[in-house]
N, CA, C and O atoms as a DFTB+ gen file, in Angstrom:
672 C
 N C O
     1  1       0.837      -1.168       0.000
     2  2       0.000       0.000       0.000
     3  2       0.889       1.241       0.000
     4  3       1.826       1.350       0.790
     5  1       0.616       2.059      -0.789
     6  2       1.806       3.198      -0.953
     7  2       1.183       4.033      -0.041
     8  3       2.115       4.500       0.615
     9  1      -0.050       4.575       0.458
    10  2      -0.588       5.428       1.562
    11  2      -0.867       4.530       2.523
    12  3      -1.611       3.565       2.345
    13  1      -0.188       4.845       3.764
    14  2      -0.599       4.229       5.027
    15  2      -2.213       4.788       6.022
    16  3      -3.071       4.359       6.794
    17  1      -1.711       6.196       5.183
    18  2      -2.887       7.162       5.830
    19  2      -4.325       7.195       5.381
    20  3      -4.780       7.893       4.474
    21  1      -5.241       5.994       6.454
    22  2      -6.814       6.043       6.139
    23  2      -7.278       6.878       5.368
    24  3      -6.419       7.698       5.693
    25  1      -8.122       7.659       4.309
    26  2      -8.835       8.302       3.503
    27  2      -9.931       7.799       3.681
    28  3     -10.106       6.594       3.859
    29  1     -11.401       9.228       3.639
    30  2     -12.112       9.438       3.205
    31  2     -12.707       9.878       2.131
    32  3     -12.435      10.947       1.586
    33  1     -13.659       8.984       1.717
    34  2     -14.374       9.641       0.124
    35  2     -15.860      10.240       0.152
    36  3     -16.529      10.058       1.169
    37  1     -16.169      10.648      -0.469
    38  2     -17.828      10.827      -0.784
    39  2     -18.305      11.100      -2.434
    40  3     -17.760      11.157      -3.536
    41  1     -18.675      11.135      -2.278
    42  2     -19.763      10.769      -3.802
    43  2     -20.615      11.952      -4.223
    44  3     -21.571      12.263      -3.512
    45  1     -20.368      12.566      -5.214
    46  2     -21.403      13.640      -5.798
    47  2     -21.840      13.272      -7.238
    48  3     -20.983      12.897      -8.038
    49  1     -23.055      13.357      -7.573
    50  2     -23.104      13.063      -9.161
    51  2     -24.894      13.369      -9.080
    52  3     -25.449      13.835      -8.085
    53  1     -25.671      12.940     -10.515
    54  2     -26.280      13.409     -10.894
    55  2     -27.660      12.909     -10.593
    56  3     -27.278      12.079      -9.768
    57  1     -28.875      12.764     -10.604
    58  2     -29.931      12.149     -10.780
    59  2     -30.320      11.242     -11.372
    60  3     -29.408      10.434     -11.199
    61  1     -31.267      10.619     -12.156
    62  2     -31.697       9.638     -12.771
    63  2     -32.083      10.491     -14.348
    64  3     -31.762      10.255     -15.513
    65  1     -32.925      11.568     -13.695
    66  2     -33.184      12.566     -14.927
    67  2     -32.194      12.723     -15.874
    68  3     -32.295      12.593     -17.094
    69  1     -31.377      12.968     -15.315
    70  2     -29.919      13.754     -15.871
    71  2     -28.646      13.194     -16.799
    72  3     -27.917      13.680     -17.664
    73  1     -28.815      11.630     -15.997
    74  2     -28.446      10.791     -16.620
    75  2     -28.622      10.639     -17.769
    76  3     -29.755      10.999     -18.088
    77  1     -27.714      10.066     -19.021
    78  2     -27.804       9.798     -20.388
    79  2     -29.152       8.239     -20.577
    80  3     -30.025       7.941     -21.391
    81  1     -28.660       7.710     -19.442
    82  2     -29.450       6.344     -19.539
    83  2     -30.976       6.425     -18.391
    84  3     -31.380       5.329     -18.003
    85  1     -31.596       7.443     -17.996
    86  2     -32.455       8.270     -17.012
    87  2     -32.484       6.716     -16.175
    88  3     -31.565       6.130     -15.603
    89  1     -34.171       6.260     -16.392
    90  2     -34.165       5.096     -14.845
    91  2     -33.606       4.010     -15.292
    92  3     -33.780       3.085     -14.499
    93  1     -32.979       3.701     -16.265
    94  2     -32.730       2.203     -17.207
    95  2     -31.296       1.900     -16.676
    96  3     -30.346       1.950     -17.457
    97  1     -31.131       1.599     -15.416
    98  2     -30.118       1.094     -14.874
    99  2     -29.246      -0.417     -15.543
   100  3     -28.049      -0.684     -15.646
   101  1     -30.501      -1.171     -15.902
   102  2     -30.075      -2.761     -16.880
   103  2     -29.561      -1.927     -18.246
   104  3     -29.628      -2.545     -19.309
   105  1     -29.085      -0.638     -18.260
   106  2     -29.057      -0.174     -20.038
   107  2     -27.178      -0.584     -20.240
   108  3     -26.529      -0.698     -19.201
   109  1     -26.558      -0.746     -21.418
   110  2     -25.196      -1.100     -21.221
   111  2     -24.399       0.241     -21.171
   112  3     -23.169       0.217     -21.213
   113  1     -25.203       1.592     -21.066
   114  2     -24.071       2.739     -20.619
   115  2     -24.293       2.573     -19.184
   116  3     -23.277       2.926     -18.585
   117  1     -25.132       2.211     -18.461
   118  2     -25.107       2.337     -16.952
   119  2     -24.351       0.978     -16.257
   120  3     -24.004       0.953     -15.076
   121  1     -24.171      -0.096     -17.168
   122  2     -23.534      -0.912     -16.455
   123  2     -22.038      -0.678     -16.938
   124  3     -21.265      -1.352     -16.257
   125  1     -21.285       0.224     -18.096
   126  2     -20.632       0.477     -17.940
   127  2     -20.126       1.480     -16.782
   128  3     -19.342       1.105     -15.911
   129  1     -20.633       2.754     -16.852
   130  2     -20.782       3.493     -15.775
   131  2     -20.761       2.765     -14.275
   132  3     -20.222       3.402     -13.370
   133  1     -21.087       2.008     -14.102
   134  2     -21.114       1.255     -12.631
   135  2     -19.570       0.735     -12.718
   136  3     -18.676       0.919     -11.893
   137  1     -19.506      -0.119     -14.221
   138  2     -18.191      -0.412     -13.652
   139  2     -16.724       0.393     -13.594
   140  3     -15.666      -0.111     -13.214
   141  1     -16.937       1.911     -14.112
   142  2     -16.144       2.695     -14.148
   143  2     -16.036       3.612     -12.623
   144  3     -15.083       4.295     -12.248
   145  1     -17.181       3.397     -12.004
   146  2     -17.604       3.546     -10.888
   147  2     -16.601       2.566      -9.853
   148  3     -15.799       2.887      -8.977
   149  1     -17.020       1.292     -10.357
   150  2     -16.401      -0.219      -9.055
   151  2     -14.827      -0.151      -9.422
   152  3     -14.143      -0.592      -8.499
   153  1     -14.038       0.319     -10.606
   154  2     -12.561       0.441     -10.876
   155  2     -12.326       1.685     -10.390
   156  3     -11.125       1.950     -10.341
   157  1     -13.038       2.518     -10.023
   158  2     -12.133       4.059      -9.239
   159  2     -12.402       3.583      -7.800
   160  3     -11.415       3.485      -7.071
   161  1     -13.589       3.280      -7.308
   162  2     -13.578       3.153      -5.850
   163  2     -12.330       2.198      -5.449
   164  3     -11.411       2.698      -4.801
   165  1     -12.275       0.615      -5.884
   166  2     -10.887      -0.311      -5.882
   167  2      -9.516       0.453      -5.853
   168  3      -8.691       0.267      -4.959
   169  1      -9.344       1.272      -6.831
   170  2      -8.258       1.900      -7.056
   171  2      -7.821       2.832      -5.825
   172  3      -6.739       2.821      -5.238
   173  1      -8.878       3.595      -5.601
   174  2      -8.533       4.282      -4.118
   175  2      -8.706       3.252      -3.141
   176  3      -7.749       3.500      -2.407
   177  1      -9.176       2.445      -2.729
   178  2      -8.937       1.161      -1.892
   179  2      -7.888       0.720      -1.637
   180  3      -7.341       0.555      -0.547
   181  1      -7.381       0.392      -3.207
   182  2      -5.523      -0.626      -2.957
   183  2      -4.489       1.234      -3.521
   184  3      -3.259       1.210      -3.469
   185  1      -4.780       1.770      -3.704
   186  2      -3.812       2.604      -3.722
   187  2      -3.610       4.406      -3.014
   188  3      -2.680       5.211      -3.070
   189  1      -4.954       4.446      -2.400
   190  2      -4.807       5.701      -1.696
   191  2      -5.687       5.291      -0.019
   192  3      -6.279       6.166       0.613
   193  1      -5.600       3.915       0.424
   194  2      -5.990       3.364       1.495
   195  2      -7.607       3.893       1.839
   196  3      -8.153       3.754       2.934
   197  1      -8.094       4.401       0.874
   198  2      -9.496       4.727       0.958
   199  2     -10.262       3.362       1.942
   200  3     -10.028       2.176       1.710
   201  1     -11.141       3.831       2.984
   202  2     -11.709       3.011       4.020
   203  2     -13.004       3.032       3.895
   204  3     -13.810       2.247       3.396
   205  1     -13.116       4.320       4.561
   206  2     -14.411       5.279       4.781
   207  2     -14.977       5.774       3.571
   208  3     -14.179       6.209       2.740
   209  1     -16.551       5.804       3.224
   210  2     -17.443       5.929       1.978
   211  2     -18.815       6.739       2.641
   212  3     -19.516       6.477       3.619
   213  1     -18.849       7.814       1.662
   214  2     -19.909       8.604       2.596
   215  2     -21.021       9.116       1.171
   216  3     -20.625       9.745       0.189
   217  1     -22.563       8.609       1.428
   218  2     -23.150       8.600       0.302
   219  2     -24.573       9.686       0.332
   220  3     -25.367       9.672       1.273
   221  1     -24.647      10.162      -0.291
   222  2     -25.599      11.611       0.362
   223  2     -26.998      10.369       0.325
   224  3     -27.689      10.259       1.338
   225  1     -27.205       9.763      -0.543
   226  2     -28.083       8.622      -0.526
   227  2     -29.435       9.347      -1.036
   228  3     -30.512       9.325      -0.439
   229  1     -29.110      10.107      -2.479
   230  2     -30.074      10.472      -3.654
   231  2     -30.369       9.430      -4.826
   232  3     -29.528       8.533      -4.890
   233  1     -30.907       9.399      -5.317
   234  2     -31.933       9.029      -6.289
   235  2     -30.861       8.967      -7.712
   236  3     -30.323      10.016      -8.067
   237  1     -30.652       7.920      -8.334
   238  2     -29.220       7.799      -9.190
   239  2     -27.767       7.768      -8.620
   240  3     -27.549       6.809      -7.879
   241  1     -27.101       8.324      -8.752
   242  2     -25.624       8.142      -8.754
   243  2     -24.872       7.775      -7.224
   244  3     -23.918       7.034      -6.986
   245  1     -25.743       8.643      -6.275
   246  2     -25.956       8.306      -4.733
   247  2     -25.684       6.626      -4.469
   248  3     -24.824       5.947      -3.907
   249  1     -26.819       6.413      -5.145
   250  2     -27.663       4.872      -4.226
   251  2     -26.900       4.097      -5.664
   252  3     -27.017       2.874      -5.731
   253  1     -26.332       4.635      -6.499
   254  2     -25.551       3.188      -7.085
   255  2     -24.109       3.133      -6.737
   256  3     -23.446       2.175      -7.133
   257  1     -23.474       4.232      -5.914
   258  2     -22.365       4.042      -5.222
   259  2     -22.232       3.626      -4.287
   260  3     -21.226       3.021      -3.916
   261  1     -23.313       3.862      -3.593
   262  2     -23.656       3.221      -1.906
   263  2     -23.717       1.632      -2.181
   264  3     -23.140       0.897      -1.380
   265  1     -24.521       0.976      -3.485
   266  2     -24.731       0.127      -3.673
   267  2     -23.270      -0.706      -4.112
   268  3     -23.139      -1.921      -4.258
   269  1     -22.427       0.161      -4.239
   270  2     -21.086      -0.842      -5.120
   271  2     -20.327      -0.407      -3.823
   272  3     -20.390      -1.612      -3.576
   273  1     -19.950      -0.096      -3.208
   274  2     -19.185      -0.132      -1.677
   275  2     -19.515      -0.928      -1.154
   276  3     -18.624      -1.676      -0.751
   277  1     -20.968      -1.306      -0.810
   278  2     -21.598      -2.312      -0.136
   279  2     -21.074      -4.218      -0.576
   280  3     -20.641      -5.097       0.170
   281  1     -21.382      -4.235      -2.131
   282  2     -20.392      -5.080      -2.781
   283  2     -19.192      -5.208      -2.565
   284  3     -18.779      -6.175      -1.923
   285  1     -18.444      -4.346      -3.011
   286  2     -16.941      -4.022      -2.574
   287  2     -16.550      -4.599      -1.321
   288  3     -15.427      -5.079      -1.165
   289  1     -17.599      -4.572      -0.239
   290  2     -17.285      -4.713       1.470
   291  2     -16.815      -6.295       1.168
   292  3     -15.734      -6.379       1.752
   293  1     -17.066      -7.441       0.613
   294  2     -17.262      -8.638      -0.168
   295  2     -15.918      -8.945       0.502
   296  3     -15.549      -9.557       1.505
   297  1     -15.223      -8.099      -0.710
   298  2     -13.219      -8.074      -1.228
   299  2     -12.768      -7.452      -0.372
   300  3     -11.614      -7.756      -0.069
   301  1     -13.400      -6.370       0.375
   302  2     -12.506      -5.053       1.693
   303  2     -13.104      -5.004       2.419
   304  3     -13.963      -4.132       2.548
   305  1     -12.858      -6.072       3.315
   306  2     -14.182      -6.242       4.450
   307  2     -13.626      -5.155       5.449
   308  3     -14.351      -4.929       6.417
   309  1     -12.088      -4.236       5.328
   310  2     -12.353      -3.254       5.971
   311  2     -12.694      -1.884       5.609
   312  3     -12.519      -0.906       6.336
   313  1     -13.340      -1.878       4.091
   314  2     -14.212      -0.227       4.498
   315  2     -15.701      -0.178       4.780
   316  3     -16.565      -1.043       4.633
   317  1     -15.784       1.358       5.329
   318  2     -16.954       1.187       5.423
   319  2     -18.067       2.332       4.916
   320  3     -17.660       3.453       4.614
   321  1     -19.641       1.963       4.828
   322  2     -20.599       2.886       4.523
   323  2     -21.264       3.642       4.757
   324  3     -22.390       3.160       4.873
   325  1     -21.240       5.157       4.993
   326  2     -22.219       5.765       5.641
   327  2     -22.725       6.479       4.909
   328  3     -22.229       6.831       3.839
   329  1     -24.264       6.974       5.533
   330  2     -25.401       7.328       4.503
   331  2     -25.641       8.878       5.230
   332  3     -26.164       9.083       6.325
   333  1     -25.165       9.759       4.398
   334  2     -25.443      10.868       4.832
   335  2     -27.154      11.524       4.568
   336  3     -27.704      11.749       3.490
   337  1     -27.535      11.655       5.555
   338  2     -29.506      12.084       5.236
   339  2     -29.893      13.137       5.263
   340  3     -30.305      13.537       6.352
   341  1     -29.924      13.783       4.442
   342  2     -30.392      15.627       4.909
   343  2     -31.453      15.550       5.643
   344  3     -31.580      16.024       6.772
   345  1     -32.124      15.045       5.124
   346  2     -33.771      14.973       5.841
   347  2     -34.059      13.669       6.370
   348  3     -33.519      12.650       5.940
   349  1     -34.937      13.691       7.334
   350  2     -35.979      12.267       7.532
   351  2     -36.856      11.860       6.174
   352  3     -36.828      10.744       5.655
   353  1     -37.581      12.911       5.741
   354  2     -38.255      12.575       4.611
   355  2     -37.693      12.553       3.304
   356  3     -38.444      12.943       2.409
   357  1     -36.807      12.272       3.057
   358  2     -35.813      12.306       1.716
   359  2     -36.264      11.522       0.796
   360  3     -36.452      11.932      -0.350
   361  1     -36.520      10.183       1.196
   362  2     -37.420       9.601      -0.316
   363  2     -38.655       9.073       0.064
   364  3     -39.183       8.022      -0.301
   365  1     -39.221      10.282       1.165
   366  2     -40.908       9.701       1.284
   367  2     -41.495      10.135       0.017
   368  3     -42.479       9.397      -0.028
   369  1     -41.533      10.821      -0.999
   370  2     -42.126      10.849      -2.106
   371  2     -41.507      10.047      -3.342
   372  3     -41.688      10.338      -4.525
   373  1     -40.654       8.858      -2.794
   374  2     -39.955       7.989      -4.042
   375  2     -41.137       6.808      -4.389
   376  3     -42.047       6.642      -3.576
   377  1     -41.086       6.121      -5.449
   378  2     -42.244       4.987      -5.663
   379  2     -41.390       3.821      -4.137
   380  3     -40.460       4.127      -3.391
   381  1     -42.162       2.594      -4.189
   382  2     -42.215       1.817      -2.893
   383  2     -40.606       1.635      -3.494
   384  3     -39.712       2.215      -2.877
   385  1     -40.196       0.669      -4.934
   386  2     -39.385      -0.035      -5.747
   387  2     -38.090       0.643      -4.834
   388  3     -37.248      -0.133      -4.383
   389  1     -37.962       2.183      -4.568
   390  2     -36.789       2.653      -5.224
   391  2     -36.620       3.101      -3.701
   392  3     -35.444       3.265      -3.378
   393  1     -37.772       3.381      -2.490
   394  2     -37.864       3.658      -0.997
   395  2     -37.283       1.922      -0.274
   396  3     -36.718       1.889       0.819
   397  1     -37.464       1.034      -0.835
   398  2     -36.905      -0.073      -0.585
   399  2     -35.573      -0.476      -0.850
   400  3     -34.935      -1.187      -0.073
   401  1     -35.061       0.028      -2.098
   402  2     -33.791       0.293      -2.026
   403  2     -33.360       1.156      -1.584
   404  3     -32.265       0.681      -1.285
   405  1     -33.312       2.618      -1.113
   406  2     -32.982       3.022      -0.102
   407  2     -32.844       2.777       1.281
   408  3     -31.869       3.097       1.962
   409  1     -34.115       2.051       1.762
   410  2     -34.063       1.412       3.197
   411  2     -33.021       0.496       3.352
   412  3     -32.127       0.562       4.196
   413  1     -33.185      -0.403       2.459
   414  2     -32.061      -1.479       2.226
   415  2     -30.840      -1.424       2.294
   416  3     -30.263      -2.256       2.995
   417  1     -30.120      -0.461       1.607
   418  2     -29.093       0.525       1.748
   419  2     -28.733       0.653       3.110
   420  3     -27.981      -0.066       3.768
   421  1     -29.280       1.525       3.403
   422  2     -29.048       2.509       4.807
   423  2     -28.861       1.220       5.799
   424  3     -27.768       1.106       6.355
   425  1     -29.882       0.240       6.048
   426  2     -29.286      -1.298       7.188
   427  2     -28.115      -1.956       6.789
   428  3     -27.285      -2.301       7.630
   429  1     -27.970      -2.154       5.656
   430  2     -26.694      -2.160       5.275
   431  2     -25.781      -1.641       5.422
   432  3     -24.796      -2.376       5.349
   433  1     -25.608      -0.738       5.594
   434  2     -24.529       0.281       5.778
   435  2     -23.587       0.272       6.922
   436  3     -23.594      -0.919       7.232
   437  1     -22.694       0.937       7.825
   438  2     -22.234       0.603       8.927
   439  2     -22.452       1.810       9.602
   440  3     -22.226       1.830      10.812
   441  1     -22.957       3.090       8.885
   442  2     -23.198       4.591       9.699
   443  2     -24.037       5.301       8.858
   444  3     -23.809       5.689       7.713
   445  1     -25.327       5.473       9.739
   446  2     -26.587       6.857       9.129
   447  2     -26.079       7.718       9.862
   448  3     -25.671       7.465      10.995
   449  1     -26.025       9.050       9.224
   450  2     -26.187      10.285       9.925
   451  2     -27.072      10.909       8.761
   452  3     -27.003      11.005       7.536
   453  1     -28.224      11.407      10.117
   454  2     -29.319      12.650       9.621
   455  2     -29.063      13.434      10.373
   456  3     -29.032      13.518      11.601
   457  1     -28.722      14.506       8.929
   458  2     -28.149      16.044       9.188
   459  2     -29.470      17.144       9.877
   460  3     -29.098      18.151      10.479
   461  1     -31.057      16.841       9.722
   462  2     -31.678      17.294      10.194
   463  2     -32.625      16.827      10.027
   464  3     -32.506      16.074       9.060
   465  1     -33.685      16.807      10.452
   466  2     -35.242      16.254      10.687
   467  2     -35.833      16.799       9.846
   468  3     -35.646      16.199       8.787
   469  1     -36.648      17.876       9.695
   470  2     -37.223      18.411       9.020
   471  2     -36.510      18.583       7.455
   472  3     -35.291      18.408       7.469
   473  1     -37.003      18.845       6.351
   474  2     -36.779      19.504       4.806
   475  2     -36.547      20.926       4.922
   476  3     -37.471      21.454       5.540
   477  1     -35.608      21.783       4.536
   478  2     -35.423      22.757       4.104
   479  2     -34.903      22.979       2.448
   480  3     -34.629      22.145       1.586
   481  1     -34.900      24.236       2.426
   482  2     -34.480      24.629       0.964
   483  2     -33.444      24.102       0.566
   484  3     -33.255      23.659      -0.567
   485  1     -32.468      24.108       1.734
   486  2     -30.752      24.391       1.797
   487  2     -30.347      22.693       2.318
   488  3     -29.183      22.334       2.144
   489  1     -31.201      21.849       2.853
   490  2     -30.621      20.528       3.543
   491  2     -30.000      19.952       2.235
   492  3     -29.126      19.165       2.598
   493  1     -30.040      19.979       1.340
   494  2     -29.336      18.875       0.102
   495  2     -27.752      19.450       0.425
   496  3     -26.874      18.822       1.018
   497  1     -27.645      20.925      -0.182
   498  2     -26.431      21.699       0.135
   499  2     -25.731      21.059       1.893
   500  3     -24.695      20.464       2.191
   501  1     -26.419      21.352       2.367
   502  2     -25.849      20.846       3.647
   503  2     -25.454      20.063       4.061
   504  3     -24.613      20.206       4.947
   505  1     -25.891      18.710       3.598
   506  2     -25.789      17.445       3.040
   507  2     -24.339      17.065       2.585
   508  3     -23.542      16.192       2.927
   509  1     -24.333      17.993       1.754
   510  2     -23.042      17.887       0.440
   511  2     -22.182      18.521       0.815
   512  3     -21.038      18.302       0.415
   513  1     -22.504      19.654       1.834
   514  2     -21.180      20.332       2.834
   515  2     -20.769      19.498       4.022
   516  3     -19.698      19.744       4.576
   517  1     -21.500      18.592       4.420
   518  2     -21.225      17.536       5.048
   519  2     -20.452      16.604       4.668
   520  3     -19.496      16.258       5.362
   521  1     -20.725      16.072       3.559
   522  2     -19.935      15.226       3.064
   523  2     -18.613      15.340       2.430
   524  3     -17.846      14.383       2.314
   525  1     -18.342      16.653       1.981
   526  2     -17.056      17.268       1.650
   527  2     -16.185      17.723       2.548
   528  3     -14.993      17.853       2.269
   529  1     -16.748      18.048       3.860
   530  2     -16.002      18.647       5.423
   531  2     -15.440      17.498       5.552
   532  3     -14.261      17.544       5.900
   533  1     -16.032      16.167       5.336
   534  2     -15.445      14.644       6.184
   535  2     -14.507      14.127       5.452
   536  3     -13.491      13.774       6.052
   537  1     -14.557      13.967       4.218
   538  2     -13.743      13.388       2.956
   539  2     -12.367      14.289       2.589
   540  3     -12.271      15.509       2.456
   541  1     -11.208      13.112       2.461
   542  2     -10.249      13.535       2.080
   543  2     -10.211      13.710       0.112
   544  3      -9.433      14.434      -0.509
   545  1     -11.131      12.944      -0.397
   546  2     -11.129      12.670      -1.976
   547  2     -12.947      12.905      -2.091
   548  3     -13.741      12.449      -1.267
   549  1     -13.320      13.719      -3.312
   550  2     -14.524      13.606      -3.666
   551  2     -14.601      13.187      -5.070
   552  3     -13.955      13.585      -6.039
   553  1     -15.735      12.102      -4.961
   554  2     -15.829      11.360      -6.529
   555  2     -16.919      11.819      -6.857
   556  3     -17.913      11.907      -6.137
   557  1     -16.815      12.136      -7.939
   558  2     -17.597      13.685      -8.864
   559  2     -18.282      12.575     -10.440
   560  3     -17.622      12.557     -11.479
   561  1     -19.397      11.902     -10.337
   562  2     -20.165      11.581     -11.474
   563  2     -20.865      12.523     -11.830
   564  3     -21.781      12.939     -11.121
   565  1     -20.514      13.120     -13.192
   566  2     -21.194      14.467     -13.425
   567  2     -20.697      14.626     -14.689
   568  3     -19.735      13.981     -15.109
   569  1     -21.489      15.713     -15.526
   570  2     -21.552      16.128     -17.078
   571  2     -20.835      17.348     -17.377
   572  3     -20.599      17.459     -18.580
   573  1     -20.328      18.497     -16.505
   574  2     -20.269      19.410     -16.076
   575  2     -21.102      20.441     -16.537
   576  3     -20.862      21.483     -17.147
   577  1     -22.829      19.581     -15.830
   578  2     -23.659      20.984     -15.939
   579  2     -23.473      21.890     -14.683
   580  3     -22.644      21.812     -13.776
   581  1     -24.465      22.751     -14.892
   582  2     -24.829      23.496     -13.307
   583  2     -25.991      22.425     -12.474
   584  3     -26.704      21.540     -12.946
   585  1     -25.828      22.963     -10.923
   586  2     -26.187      22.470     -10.224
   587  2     -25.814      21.786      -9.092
   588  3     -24.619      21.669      -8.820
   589  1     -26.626      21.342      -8.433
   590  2     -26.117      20.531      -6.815
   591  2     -24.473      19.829      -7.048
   592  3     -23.567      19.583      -6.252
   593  1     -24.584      19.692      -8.246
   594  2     -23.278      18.801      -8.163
   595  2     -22.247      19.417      -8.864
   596  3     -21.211      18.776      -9.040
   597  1     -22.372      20.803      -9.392
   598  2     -21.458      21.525      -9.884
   599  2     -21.068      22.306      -8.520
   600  3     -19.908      22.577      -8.212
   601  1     -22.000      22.567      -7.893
   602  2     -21.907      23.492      -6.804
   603  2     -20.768      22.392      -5.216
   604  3     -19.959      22.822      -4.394
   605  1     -21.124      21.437      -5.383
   606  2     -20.773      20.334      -4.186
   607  2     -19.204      20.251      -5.311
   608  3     -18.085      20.492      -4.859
   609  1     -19.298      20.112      -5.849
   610  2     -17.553      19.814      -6.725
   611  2     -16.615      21.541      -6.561
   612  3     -15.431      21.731      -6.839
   613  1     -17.151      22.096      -6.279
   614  2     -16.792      23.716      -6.105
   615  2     -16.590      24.347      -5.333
   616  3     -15.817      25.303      -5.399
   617  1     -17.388      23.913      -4.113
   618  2     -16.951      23.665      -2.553
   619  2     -15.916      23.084      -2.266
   620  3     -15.018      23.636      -1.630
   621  1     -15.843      21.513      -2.806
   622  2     -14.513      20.495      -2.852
   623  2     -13.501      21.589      -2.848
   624  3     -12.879      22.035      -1.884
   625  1     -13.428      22.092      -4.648
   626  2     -11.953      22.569      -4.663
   627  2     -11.785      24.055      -4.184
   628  3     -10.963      24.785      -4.738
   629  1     -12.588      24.504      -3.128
   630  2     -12.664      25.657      -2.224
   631  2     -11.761      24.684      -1.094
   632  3     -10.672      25.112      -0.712
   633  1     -12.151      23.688      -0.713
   634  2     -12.113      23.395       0.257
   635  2     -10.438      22.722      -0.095
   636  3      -9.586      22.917       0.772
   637  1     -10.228      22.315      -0.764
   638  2      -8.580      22.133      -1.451
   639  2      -8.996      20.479      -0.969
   640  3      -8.507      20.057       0.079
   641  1      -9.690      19.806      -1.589
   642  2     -10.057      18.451      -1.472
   643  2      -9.276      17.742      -2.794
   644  3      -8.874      18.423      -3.737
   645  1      -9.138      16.437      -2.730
   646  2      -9.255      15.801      -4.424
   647  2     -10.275      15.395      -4.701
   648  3     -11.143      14.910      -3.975
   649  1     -10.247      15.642      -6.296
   650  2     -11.416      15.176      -7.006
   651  2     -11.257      14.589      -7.738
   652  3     -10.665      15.062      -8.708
   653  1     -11.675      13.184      -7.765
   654  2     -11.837      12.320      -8.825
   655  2     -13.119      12.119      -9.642
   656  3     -14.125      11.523      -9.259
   657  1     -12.833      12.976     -11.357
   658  2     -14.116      13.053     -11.739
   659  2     -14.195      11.889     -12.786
   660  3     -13.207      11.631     -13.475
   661  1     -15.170      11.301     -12.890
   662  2     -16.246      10.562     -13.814
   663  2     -17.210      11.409     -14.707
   664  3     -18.296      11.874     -14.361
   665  1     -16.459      11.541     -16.203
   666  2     -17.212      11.853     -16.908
   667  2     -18.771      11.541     -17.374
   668  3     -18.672      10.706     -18.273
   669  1     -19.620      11.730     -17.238
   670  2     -21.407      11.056     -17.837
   671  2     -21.660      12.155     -18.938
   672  3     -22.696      12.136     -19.603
């Protein structure tokens, strides 16, 4: 291992909308994408001692990283998952399909933190300032539009973080 020194990561990227392949996760750009996804997380694993995985746990890019760490745990039974929650109600308006994979997720995991109870304007942001305060590396799935995830990648390099981006 060339870094002895534990690392933290977290995860920023895009929606389902936004996505080239929207909900069609079985599509062959998203299972590429996953696996361009499962070869960067590994890579910081065996070469920047990456441990710790911190997943805002949104709707697309969120919950399919949370979902490949969780895998990953398989081969590196020492990192681990935590589900960062802005809200309590975060996917009470998701269909059952996709609130079940979220639940699922989160017991899985080895650490929830909810950043606040209630919904505000600003909890996603907060969320994502959360998750960038904790992380030594941020992995950036993104198009470089505007938005939550232009804005959370911008903070990063305010914050003099690394970023490992994934083109979509």
């Amino acid at each position: 291992m060339s870094n002895s020194v534990e690392k933290t990561v977290c995860f920023t990227g895009h929606r389902p909308q936004t996505l080239k392949f929207l909900w069609n996760e079985e599509s062959e750009m998203c299972r590429a994408l996953k696996m361009q996804i499962k070869n960067t997380i590994t890579e910081l694993i065996e070469s920047e001692n990456a441990i710790h995985f911190i997943s805002g746990m949104a709707l697309g890019v969120d919950m399919i990283c949370a979902e490949i760490v969780l895998e990953l745990k398989k081969t590196y039974p020492q990192i681990t998952l935590e589900c960062a929650i802005p809200c309590e109600t975060q996917a009470a308006k998701w269909t059952e399909k996709y609130r079940d994979r979220y639940f699922n997720t989160i017991i899985a995991s080895d650490k929830e933190t909810l950043l606040q109870t209630h919904y505000t304007a600003d909890c996603m942001m907060k969320r994502n300032k959360y998750m960038v305060d904790k992380s030594d590396i941020v992995v950036a799935i993104w198009n470089g539009s505007k938005g939550g995830t232009a804005n959370t990648v911008n903070y990063a390099k305010q914050s003099g973080k690394t970023i490992k981006q994934i083109t979509v």
